[in-house]
N, C-alpha and C positions, 0 to 999 in steps of 0.2 A: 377262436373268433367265429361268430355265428355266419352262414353266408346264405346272404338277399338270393334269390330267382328272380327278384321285379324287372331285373332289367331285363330277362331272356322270356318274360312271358307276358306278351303284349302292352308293355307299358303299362301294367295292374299292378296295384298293390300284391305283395307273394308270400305268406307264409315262410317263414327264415327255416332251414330244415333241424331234423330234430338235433340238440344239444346238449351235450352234458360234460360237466366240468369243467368248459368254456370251450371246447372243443366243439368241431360240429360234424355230428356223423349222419351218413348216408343210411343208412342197412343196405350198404353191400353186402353181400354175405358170397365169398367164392365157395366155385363147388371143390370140393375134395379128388384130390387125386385128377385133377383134369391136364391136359398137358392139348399145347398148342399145336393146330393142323397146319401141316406146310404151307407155303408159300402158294404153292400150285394152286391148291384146293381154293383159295380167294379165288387167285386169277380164273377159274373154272369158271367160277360162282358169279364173278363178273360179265366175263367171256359171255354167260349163258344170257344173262339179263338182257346184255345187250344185242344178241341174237332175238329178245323177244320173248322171252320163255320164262322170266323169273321175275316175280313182280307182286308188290304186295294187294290187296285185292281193293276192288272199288267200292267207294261205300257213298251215302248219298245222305241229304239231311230227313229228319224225320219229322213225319207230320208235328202238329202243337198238340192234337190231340192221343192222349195213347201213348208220351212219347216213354213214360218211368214204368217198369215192371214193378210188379209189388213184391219185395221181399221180408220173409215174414220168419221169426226167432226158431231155433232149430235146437233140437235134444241131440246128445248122441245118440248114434256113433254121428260123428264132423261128417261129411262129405266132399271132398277136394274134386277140382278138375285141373287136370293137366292139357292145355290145349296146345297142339302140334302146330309150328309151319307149316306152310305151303302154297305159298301167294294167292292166287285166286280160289283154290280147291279151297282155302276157308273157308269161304259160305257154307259149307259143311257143317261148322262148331255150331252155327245157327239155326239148323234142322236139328242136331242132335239138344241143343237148349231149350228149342221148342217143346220134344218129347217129354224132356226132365220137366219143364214147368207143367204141361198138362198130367202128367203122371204124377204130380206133388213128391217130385222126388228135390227137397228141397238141398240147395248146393251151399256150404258153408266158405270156402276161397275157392282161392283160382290162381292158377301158374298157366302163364303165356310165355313162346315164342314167337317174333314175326308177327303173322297173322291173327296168332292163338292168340298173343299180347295184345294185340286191337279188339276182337272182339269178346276176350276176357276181362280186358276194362274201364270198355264201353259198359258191357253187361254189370260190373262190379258196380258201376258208377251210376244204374240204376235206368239203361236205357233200355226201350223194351223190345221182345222179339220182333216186332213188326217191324219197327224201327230200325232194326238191325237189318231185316229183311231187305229192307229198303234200300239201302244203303249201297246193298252189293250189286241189287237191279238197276239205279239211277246214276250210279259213276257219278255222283258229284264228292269222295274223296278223291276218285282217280285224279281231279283235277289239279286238287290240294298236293297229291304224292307227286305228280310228273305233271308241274307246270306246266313242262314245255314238250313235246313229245320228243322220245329219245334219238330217236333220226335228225332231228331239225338241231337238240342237242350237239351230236356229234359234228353236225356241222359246222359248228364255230365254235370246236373243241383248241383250233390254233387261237382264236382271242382268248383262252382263259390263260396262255403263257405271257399277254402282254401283261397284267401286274406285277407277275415274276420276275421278270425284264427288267422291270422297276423298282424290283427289290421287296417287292409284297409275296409274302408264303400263306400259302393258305394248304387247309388239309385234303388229301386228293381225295376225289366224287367227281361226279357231272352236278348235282343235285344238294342243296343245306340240307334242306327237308324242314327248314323255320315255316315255310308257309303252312306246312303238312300240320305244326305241331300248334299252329294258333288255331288253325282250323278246327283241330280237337277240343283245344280250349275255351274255345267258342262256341263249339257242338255242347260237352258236359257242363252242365248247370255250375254256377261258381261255385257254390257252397259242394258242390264233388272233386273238385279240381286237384286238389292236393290228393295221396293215395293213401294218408293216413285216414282221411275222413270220409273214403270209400264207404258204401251200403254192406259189403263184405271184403275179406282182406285179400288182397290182391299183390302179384308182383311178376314182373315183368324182365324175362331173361334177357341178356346182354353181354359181349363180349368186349373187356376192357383190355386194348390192344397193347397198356400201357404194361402190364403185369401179365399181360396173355392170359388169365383167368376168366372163368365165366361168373359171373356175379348177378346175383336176385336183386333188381330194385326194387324194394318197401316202402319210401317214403319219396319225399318232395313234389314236383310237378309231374301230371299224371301224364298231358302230351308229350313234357320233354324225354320223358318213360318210355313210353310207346314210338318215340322218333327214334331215340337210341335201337331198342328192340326192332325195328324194323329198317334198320339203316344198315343195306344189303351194301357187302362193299363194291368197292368202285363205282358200284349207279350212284350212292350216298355217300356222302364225306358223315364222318365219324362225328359223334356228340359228346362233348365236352360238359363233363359232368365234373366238379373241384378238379382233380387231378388226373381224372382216367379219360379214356376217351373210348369213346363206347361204339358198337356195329350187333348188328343183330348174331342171334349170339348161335343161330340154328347149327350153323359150322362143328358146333363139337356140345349141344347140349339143347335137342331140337325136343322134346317131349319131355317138360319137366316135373318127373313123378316126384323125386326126392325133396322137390321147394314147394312141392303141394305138402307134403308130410311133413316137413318143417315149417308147413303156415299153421299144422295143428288136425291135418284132415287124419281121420280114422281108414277113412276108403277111399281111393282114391280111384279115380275113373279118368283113363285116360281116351285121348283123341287120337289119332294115327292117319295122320293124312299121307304118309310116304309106306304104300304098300303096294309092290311094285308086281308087274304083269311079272310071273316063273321066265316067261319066251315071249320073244317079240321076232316078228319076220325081216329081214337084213331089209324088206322096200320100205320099212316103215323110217328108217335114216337117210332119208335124200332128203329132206325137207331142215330146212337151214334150221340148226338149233336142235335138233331131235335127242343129236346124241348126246350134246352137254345137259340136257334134259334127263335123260337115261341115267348118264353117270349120278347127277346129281340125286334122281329116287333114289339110286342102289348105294351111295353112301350116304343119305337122311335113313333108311332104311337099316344099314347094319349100326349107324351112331344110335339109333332108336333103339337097338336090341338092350342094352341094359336096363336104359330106365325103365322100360315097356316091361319088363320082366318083375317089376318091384309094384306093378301098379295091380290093383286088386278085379278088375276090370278094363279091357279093353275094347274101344269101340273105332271099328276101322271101315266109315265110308267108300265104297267103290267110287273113285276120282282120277284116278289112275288114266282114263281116258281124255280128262280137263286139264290144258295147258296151265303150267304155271304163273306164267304171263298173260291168261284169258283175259280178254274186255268183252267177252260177249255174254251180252245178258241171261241168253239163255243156256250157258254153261255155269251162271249165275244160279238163275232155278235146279239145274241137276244138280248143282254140289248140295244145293239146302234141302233137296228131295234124298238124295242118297246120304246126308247125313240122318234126318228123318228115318229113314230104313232101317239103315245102323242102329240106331238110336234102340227100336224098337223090339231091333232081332236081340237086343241084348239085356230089356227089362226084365225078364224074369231070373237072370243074374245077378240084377243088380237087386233086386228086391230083397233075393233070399241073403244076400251078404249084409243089406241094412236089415232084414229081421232078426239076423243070424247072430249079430252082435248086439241087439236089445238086450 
C-alpha cells in the first residue's frame, strides 16, 4: 500500500513515495557492516548539546533575488560531495561550494550528514550560495531548529511527564523538530520538495534506531530528510519515517563517501569538519562543555577515518577553533572563510583527478 506524507507536510498535497508492486519503498539503503554505538556515546552526544556545544547551524531566509544557483548538465567523470557534520562549523561546506562553483568545478550529487545534509539539500534543491551564506549569518533557521532556547527548555522539563502520567508516550527529545522541517519546506520552492525531483541527486544520512542501521534517504520529503538527518538525540525526538525511526546518523557514519559513490559519483570530494587540534592545554577544559566537545571531535574524527580513506579528495577546513553549538555570527563568517581556504588549497588536486579521468 502506497503511503501519503500529506499529513506530515504542512497540510499540502504530498507525492505518495516511490512504489513498486504495490509496495511502498523508501530507498533506504543501510550501510554495510555498520554496527551500533553504545548507549554512552548518545548520552555523550546529548550531555554535550546540552552543555551548549552541539547544535545544528543557523540559517536564515534568502533574499527573492538571487535565490536559485544555476546548475548546468555534466560529462564525466560524475563528481560527488560528501559533506561532514559539525553543527555550526558548517558554514564551512558553504565557502568550500563557493570555490567549486567559481572554479566551474561542476558537482554531480551530494551525500549529507547533520549539517552536510542541510546544506547539501538546500544546495541540491537549487538554493544559491549567497543564500546559503545568509542563512548561517541571520539565524533565522536557529529559530525554526530551537524554538524555544534550550535553558528555558529544561525548565519545564518536569511538565513534559504530565502526559505521561496520563498515559500519553511520546518519543524522548526536548524538541519535534516539525517546525524546523516546515520551515524547510517552506524555504525550497514546491516543485523541489520531494528529493526525487531535486536539480541533482541527493541523500541524506540517518540513523534508524529501529534496526540500529545507518541508512541513505533518496526519496520522499526533502524537510522530513533533513529533520531525521539532523535530529541530534536527546535535544530531538527521533522521526518516524513508515517503520523506522530516525536521528542523525553522524554517531557511526559522519562523512558519507561510500553513498556519494553509490549515488554514481566518479570522484568524490569529501568535507571534514572533525579535524581535531594533536594537543590541547589541560586550562582549555574548565569551561562547561569543553570536554564533551573534545571527546566528541576525537570520536567524529577516528569514525571519519574510513570513509575519509575511500574518498579521492579531501578538504578539511580549519574550525577546530568554532564551537559546535556557535550562534555567533562571526564564527559564522570564519567557518565560510576557512572553508573557502580549504577549498582553494586543494584545487589543483582536484583538477588534475577530473582531467586525469577524461
Amino acid at each position: 500500500m502506497d503511503l501519503d506524507l500529506s499529513s506530515i507536510v504542512y497540510g499540502r498535497p504530498h507525492k505518495t513515495l516511490l512504489s513498486q508492486g504495490g509496495s511502498t519503498e523508501l530507498a533506504l539503503e543501510p550501510m554495510r557492516n555498520s554496527l551500533i554505538r553504545p548507549a554512552c556515546l548518545l548520552s555523550m552526544i546529548g550531555l554535550t548539546i546540552l552543555s551548549g556545544f552541539f547544535h545544528a547551524p543557523c540559517l536564515a531566509q534568502d533574499s527573492a533575488d538571487g535565490s536559485r544557483h544555476a546548475l548546468r548538465a555534466t560529462n564525466r567523470p560524475k563528481v560527488g560531495l560528501a559533506l561532514g557534520g559539525g553543527g555550526a562549523r558548517g558554514a564551512a561546506h558553504v565557502g568550500v561550494l563557493k570555490i567549486l562553483e567559481q572554479q566551474g568545478i561542476q558537482i554531480d550529487c551530494i551525500t549529507g550528514t547533520n549539517v552536510g545534509a542541510i546544506v547539501g539539500g538546500l544546495y541540491s534543491a537549487g538554493i544559491s550560495i549567497s543564500a546559503l551564506e545568509e542563512m548561517f549569518t541571520k539565524k533565522s533557521l536557529m529559530h525554526s531548529y530551537l524554538t524555544v532556547p534550550v535553558k528555558v527548555r529544561l525548565m519545564i522539563v518536569p511538565l513534559f511527564f504530565v502526559p505521561r502520567v496520563m498515559g500519553k508516550r511520546g518519543y524522548d527529545g526536548l524538541y519535534k523538530g516539525n517546525k524546523f522541517r516546515n520551515f524547510l519546506n517552506k524555504y525550497v520552492p514546491q516543485s523541489e520538495q520531494d528529493i526525487e525531483d531535486l536539480k541533482l541527486p541527493f541523500g541524506a544520512i540517518a540513523l534508524n534506531l529501529v534496526d540500529g542501521k545507518v541508512h541513505t534517504i533518496k526519496s520522499g520529503n526533502l524537510g522530513t530528510a533533513l529533520q531525521a538527518s539532523s535530529a541530534i538525540p536527546i535535544l530531538r525526538k527521533p522521526v518516524k519515517i513508515q517503520d523506522g525511526l530516525y536521528v542523525d546518523g553522524g554517531v557511526m557514519n559522519n562523512v558519507p563517501v561510500d553513498e556519494a559513490k553509490a549515488l554514481g559519483a566518479d570522484i568524490v570530494i569529501a568535507v571534514d569538519l572533525d579535524d581535531p587540534k594533536a594537543t590541547q592545554t589541560a586550562s582549555e577544559f574548565t569551561k562547561l562543555g569543553t570536554v564533551g566537545q573534545r571527546v566528541l571531535t576525537l570520536h567524529f574524527a577516528n569514525v571519519d577515518k574510513t570513509q575519509l580513506a575511500k574518498a579521492e579528495a579531501v578538504i578539511r577546513p580549519e574550525v577546530d577553533q568554532i564551537g559546535l553549538m556557535s550562534t555567533n555570527s562571526k564564527d559564522a563568517e570564519a567557518a565560510i572563510q576557512a572553508g573557502e581556504r580549504a577549498a582553494i588549497e586543494s584545487l589543483d588536486q582536484i583538477k588534475q583527478l577530473i582531467d586525469g579521468a577524461n
